[in-house]
N, C-alpha and C positions, 0 to 999 in steps of 0.2 A: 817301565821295567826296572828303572832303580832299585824299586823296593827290595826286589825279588833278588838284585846283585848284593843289596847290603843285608838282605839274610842270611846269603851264603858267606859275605864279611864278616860278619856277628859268629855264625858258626865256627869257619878260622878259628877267631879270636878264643873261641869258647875251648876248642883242644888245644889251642897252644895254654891257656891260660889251666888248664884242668893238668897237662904235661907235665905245668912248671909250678906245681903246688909250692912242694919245698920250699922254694927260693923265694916265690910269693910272700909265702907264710914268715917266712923269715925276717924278709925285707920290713913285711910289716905286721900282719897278723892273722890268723887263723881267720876269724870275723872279717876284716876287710876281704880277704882271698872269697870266700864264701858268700858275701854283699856282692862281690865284682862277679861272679860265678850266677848268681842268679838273675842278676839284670839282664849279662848278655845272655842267658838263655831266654829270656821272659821277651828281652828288644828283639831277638830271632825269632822270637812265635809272634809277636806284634807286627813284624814287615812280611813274616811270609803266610799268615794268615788274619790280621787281623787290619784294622785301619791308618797302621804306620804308615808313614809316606817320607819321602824326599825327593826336594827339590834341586836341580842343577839350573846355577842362573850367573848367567855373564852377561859381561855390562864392559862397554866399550867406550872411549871418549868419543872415535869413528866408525859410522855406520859400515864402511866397508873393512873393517879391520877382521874381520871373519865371515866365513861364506854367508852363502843367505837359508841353508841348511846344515843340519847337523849331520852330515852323513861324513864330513870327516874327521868324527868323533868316534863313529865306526872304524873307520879306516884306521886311525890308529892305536886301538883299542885292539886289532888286530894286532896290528905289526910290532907292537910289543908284547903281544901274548906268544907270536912267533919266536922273538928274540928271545923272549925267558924261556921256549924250548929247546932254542938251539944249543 
């Protein structure tokens, strides 16, 4: 399900990034602004329909240093999506 999370990241990126032409443009140039502009649309049609992929991978010196599942990767993926509502 990453993919699917970092399409909608890519998306983000892609109206903040179209919002703040100007300043873009400014900073650096019309051509850069417009290269950055088409990637992230092109990386958001590659994860959410095409063969993008990513990987999440942790690596511990101790085997017991994190559960033996990932379900409290859910858990707090939650509870800080609560937080940024509240």
């Amino acid at each position: 399900m990453l993919r699917y999370h970092y399409a909608l990241t890519l998306a983000e990126w892609y109206r903040r990034t179209t919002r703040n032409e100007a300043e873009i443009s400014r900073l650096y140039d019309a051509r850069l602004f417009r290269m950055w502009q088409f990637y992230l649309a092109g990386a958001e049609q590659g994860f959410r329909h095409g063969r993008l992929v990513n990987f999440q991978i942790q690596s511990t010196k101790r085997r017991d240093a994190v559960p033996m599942t990932r379900d409290y990767i859910t858990a707090e993926a939650g509870r800080l999506a609560a937080a940024t509502l509240a």
